[in-house]
C-alpha positions as CSV (number, residue, x, y, z in Angstrom):
1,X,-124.0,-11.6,-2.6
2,X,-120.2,-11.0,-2.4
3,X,-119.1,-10.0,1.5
4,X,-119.0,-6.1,1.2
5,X,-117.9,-3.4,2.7
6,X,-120.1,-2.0,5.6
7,X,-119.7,1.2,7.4
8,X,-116.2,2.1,6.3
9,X,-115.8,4.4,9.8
10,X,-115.7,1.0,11.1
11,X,-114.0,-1.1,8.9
12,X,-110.9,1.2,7.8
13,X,-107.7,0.2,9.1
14,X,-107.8,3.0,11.6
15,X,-110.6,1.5,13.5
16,X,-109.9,-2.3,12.7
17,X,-106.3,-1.4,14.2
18,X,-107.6,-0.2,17.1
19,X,-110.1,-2.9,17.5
20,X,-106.9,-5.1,17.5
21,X,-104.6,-3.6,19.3
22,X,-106.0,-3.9,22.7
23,X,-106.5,-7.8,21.2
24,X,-102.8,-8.1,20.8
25,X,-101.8,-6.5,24.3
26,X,-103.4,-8.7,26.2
27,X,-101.6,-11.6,24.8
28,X,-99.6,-13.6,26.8
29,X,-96.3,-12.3,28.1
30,X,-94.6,-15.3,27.1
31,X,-95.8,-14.3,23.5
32,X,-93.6,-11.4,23.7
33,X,-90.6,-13.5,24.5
34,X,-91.2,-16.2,22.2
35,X,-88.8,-17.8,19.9
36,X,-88.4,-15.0,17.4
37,X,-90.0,-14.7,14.1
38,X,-88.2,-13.9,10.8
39,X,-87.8,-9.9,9.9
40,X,-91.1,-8.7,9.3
41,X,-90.3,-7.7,5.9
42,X,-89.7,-11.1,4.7
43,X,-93.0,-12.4,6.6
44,X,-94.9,-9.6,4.5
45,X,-93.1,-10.3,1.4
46,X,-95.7,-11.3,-1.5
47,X,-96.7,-15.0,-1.9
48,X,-96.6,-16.0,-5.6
49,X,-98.6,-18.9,-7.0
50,X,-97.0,-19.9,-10.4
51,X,-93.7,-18.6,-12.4
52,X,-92.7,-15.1,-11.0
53,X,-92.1,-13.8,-15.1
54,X,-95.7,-15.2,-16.3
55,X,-97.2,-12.5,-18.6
56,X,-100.6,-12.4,-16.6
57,X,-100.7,-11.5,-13.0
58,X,-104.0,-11.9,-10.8
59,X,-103.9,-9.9,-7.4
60,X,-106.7,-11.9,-4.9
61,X,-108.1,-9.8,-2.8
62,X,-109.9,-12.2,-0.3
63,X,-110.9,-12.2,3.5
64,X,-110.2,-15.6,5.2
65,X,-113.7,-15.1,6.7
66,X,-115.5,-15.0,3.6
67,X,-117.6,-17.6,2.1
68,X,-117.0,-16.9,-1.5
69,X,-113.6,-16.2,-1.1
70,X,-113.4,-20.0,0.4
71,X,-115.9,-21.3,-3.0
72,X,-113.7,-19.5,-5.1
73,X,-110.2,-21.2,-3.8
74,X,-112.0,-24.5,-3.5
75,X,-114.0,-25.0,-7.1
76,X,-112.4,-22.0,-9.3
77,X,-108.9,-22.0,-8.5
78,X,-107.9,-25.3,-9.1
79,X,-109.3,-24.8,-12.6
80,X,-106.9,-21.6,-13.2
81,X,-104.0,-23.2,-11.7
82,X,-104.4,-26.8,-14.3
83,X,-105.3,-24.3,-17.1
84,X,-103.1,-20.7,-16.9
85,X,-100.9,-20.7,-13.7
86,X,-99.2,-24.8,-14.2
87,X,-98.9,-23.6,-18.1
88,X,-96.7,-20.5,-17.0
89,X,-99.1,-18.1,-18.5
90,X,-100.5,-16.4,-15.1
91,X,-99.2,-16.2,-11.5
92,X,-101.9,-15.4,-8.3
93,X,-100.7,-13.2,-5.7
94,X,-102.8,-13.6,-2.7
95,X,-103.7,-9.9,-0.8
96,X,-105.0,-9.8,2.2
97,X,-108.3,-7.8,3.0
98,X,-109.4,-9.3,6.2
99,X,-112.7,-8.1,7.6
100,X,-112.9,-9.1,11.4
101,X,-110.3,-10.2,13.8
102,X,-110.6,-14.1,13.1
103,X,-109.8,-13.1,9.2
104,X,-106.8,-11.1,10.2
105,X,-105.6,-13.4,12.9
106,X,-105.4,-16.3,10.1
107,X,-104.1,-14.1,7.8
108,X,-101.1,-13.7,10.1
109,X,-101.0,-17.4,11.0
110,X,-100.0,-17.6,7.1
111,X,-97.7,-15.6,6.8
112,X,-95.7,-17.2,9.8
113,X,-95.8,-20.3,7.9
114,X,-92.6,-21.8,5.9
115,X,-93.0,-20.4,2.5
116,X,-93.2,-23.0,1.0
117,X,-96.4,-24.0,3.4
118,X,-98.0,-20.4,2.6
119,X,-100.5,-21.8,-0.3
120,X,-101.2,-25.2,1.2
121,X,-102.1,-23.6,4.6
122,X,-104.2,-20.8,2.8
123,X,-106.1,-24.0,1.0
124,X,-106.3,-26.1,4.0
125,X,-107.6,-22.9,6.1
126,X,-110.7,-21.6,3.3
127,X,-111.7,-25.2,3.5
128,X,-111.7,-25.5,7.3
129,X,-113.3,-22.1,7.3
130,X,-116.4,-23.2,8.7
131,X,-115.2,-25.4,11.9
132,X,-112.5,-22.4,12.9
133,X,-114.1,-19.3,11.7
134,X,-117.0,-20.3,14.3
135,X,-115.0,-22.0,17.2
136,X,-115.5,-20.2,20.5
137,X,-111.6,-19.0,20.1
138,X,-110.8,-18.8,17.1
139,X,-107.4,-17.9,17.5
140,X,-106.9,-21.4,19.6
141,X,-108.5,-23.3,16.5
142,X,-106.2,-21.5,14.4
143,X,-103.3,-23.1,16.2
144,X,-103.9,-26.3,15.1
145,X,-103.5,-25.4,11.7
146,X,-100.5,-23.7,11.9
147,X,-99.1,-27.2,14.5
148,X,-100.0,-29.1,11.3
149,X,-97.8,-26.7,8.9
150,X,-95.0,-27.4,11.1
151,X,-95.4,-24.1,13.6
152,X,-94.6,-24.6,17.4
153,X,-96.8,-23.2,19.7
154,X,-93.9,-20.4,20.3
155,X,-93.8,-19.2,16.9
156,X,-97.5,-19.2,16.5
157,X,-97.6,-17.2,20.2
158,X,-95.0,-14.8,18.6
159,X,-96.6,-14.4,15.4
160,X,-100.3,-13.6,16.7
161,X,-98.3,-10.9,19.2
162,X,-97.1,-9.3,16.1
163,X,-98.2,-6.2,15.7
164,X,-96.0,-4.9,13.2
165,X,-97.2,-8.1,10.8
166,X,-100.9,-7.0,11.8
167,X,-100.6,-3.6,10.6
168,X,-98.5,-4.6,7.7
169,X,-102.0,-7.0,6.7
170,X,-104.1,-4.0,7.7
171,X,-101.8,-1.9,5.6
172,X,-102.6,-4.5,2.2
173,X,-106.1,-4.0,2.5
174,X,-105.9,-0.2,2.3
175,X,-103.9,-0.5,-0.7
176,X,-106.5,-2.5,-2.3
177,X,-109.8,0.2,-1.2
178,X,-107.3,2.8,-2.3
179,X,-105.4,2.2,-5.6
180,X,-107.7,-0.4,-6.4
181,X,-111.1,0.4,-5.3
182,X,-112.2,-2.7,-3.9
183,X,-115.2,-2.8,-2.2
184,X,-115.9,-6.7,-1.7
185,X,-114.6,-9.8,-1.4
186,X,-113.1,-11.5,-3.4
187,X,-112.0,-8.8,-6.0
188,X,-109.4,-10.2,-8.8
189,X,-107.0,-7.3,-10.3
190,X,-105.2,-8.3,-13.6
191,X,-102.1,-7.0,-14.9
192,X,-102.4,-3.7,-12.1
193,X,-106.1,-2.6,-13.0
194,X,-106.3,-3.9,-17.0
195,X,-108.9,-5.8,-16.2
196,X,-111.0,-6.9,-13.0
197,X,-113.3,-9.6,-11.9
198,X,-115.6,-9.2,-8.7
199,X,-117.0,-11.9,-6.9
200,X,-117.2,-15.7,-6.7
201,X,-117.3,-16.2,-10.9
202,X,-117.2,-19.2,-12.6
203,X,-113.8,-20.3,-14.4
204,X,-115.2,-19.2,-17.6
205,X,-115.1,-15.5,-16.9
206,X,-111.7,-15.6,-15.9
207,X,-110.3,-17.9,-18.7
208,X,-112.1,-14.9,-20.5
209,X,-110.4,-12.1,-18.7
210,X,-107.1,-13.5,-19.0
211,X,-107.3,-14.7,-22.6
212,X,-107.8,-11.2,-23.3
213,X,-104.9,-10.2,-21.8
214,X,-102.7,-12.9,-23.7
215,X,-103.7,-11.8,-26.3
């Protein structure tokens, strides 16, 4: 089964927020003096995969906790990309729904990343899902991600601090259970609600979503 939604009380942004905010204050005050990050605006600016005028847009709505969002980046995208998003005929934004803290806290680790870095980090991190997701600190694992992309220990201090960035991620997830009714992980809106494909599918029912749309 796809990772759903469970006792929205909970789960809303309202709660998750609050959840997270005590999480955030109790950072370290050298966080809150660390080197500073970019505007939060440009850190929460989309992240496109493929040509920004491609007729076909795919919005991912995917938790970096979830299992099938991680099987879907790992065996399904790669096929897209060689097929639609390489051939300028679709570009994947990525949209953060996270579902627990460890989701949202890599989430943010992204976004701190060079831009160029966001999509290779995003890879790198579904396919390490395992080993962090389940580390004893997940936020300390998550570090060592974001040393490889090139982060200092600074910026990644500033960026888990950040609790503009964290409600601006909270923020994207509401959009999606709001204007696009998503209820599970990963979700897949084409062309702004045309079309949609839920869960973990093979290649072959997006290649058939999306040739409809090229159509």
């Amino acid at each position: 089964m796809n990772r759903k939604i469970l006792g929205l009380a909970g789960l809303l942004a309202v709660g998750l927020t609050a959840g997270l905010t005590v999480a955030m204050t109790s950072a370290p005050a050298a966080a809150q003096t660390a080197t500073p990050l970019p505007a939060v605006s440009d850190l929460l600016a989309e992240r496109v995969l493929g040509d920004p005028k491609a007729p076909v847009t795919i919005y991912d709505y995917s938790s970096m906790t979830c299992p099938h969002c991680a099987d879907f980046h790992a065996n399904v995208l790669p096929k897209i990309k060689e097929a639609y998003i390489d051939t300028g005929k679709v570009k994947l934004v990525f949209r953060d729904f996270p579902f627990d803290q460890a989701a949202l806290r890599a989430s943010m680790l992204a976004h701190c990343a060079p831009v160029e870095r966001y999509f290779p980090l995003t890879d790198v991190l579904f396919k390490s899902q395992a080993q962090w997701s389940r580390a004893s600190d997940p936020a300390k694992a998550l570090a060592q991600y974001g040393k490889l992309a090139g982060m200092s220990q600074e910026i990644i201090d500033a960026c888990f601090a950040s609790q503009p960035l964290a409600d601006g991620i909270l923020n994207s997830r509401m959009v999606g259970q709001n204007q696009y009714k998503v209820e599970a992980t990963p979700t897949f809106i084409l062309n702004d609600g045309k079309d949609r494909v839920e869960g973990a599918q093979p290649f072959e029912v997006f290649a058939k979503a999306i040739d409809k749309l090229l159509k």
